[in-house]
C-alpha positions as CSV (number, residue, x, y, z in Angstrom):
1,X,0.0,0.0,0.0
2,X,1.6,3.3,-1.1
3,X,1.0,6.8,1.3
4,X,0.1,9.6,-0.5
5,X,1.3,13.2,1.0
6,X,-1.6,15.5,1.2
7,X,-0.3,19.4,0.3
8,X,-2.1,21.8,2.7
9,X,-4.4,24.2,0.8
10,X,-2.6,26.9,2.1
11,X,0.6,25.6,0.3
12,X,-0.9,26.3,-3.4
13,X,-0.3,29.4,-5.1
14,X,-2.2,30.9,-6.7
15,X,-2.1,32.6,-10.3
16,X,-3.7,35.3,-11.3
17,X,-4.2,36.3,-14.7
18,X,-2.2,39.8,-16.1
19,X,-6.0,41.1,-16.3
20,X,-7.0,40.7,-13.0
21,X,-3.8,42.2,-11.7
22,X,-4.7,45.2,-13.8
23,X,-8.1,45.4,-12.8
24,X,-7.4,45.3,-9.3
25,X,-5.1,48.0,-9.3
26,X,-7.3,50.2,-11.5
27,X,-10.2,49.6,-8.7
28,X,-7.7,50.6,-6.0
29,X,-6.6,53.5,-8.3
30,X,-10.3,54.2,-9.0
31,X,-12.8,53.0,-6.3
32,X,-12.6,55.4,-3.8
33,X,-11.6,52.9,-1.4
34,X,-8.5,51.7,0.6
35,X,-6.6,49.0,-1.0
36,X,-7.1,46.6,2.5
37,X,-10.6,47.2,1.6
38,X,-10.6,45.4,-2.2
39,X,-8.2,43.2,-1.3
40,X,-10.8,41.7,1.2
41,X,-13.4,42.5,-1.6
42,X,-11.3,40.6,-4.3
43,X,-10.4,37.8,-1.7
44,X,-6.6,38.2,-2.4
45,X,-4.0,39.5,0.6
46,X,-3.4,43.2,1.0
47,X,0.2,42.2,0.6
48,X,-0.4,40.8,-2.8
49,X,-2.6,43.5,-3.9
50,X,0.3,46.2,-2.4
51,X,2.7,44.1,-4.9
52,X,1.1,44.5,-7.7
53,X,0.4,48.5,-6.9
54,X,4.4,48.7,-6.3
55,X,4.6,46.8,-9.8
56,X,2.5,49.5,-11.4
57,X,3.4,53.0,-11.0
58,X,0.2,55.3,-11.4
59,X,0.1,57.4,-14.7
60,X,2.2,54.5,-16.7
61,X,0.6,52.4,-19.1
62,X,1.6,49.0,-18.5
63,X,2.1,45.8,-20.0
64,X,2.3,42.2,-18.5
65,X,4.5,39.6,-19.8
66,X,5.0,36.1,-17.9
67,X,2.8,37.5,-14.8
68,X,5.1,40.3,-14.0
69,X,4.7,43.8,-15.1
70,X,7.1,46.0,-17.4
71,X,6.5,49.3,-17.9
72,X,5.4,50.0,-21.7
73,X,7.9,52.0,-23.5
74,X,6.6,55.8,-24.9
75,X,7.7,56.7,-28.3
């Protein structure tokens, strides 16, 4: 009889699409709301959701590439 490992569901992580990092930071950006308050809403961290507004200075378009953000270059 083999004994399978079980992986707490706190050990998966969790990927989140470019869009829905985008949209998140436009809501904090936009909402009229603190960004503890849509991470709840969004059921993500406010650590993740700081990230991601760290990633994604305000003003700057933005593209994502490989789930990480690069700022778009301005000709």
């Amino acid at each position: 009889m083999t004994s399978k490992s079980r992986v707490p569901m706190t050990e998966h992580k969790r990927i989140y699409t470019p869009e829905f990092k985008r949209e998140a930071v436009h809501l904090v950006e936009t909402a009229g709301k603190p960004a503890t308050q849509i991470a709840r809403e969004l059921k993500i961290s406010d650590k993740t959701l700081h990230g991601w507004m760290a990633d994604h200075p305000r003003g700057h378009d933005v593209l994502v590439e490989a789930g990480a953000f690069f700022r778009k270059e301005r000709s």
